[in-house]
C-alpha positions as CSV (number, residue, x, y, z in Angstrom):
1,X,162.5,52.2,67.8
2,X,164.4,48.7,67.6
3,X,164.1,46.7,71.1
4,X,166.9,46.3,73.1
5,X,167.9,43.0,74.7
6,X,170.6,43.2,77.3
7,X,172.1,41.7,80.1
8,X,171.6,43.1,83.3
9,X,169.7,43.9,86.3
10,X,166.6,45.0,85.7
11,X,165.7,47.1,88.5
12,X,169.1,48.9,88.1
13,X,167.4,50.4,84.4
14,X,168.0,54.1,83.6
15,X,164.1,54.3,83.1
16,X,161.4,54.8,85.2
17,X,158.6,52.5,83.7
18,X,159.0,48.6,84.0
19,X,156.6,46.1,83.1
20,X,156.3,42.2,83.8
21,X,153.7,39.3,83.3
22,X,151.2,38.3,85.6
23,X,149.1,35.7,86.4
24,X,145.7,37.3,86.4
25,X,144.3,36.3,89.8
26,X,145.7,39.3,91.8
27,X,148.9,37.4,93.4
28,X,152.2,38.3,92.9
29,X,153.5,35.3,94.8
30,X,156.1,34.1,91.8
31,X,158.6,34.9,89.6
32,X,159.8,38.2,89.0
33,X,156.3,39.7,90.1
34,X,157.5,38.3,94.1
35,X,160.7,40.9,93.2
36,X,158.6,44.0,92.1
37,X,156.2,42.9,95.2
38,X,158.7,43.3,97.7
39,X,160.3,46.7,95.9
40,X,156.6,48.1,95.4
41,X,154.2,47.1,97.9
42,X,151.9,49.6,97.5
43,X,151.8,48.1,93.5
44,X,151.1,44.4,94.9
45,X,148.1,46.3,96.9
46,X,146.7,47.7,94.4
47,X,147.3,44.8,91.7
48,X,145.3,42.7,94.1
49,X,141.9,44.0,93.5
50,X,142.4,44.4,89.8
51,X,140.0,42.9,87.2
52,X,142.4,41.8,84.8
53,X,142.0,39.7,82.0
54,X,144.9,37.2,79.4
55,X,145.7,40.1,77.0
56,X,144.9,42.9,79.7
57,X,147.6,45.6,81.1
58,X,147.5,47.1,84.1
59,X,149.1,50.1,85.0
60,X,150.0,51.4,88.3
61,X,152.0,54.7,89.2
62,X,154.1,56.3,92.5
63,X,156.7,58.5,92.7
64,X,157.8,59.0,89.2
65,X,157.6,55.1,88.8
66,X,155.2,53.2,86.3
67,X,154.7,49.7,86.4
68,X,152.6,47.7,83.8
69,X,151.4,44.0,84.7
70,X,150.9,42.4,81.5
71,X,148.2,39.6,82.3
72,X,149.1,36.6,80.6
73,X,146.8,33.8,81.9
74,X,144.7,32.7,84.9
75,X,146.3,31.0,87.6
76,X,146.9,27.5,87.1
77,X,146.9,28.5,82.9
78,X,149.6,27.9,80.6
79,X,149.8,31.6,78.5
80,X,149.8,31.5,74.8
81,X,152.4,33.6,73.0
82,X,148.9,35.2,71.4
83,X,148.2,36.9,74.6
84,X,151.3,37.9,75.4
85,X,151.1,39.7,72.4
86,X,147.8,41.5,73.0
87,X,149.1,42.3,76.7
88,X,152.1,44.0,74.7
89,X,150.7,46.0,72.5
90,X,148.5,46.9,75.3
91,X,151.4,48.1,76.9
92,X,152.6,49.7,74.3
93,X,149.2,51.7,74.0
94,X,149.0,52.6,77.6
95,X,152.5,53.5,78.0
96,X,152.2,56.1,74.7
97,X,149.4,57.8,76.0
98,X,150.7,57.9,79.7
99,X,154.0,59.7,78.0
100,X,156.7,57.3,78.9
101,X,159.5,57.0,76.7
102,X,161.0,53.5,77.6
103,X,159.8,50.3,79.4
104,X,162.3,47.7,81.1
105,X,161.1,44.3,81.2
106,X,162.3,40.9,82.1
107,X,162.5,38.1,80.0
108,X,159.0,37.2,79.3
109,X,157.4,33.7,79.5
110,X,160.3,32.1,80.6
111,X,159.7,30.9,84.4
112,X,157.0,28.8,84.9
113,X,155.3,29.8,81.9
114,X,157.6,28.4,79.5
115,X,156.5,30.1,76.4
116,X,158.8,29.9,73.1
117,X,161.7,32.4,73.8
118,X,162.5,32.6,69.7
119,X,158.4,33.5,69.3
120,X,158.3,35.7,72.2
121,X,161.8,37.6,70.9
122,X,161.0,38.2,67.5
123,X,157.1,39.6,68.9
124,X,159.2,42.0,70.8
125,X,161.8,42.8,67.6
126,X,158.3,43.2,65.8
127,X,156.4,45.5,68.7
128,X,159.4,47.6,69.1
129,X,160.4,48.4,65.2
130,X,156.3,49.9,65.0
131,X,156.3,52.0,67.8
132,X,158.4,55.3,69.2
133,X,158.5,54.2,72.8
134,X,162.1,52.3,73.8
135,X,161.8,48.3,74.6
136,X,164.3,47.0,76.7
137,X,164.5,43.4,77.4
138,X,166.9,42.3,80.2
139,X,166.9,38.5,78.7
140,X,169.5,37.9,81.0
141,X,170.0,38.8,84.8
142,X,173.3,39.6,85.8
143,X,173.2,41.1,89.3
144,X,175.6,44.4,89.6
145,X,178.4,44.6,91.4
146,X,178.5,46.7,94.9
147,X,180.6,49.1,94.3
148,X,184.1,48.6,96.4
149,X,184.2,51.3,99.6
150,X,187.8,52.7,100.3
């Protein structure tokens, strides 16, 4: 199924599985992971004493909600667009067996990171067009909108 890149907020997604990379020290002090920390403490908790590896996923579940950590590097690491990829279609593998249909995910290797948006676009073009489970990248936040009260 062909991935999806939209604009959007991320945590407003139909879906109920999200994923997002991590640094693979336990911390999710930076970035987008400070975002699903705050909405999912009981995730941060548990992503703390995880033995995760560059190239790793880590999945974690509550209340209808699936999260996958893709690890990308060790703190104080620059990633490489190579283990990105393994983390992906690590994702891909847990996320088929777990029997979700679609993953949300941010705009990877963009922050701090800075990994090649083209390389990391077309890996997600690539991932997506070989598997049945829905991609969708929101490569651009756009917060919505509260809705006006009469």
């Amino acid at each position: 199924m062909p991935t999806e890149l939209v604009k959007g907020d991320l945590f407003e997604d139909a879906g109920k599985a999200f994923a997002f990379g991590a640094e693979c020290d336990g911390t999710m002090d930076s970035g987008v992971a400070s975002a699903f920390k705050k909405r999912w403490p009981a995730l941060a908790a548990a992503f703390a004493t995880a033995k995760l590896e560059p190239g790793d996923v880590f999945a974690w579940s509550e209340g209808g909600v699936t999260v996958y950590a893709l690890g990308l590097a060790r703190e104080g690491k620059k990633p490489k667009v190579s283990t990105l990829e393994r983390a992906l279609r690590a994702m891909v593998d847990r996320a088929t067996k777990d029997g979700v249909a679609r993953v949300a995910l941010p705009r990877l290797g963009g922050g701090k990171s800075g990994l090649d948006w083209t390389r990391v676009k077309r890996i997600l073009e690539e991932l997506g067009g070989a598997t049945t489970l829905q991609i969708v990248c929101y490569e651009q936040f756009i917060r919505q909108k509260p809705e006006a009260t009469s």
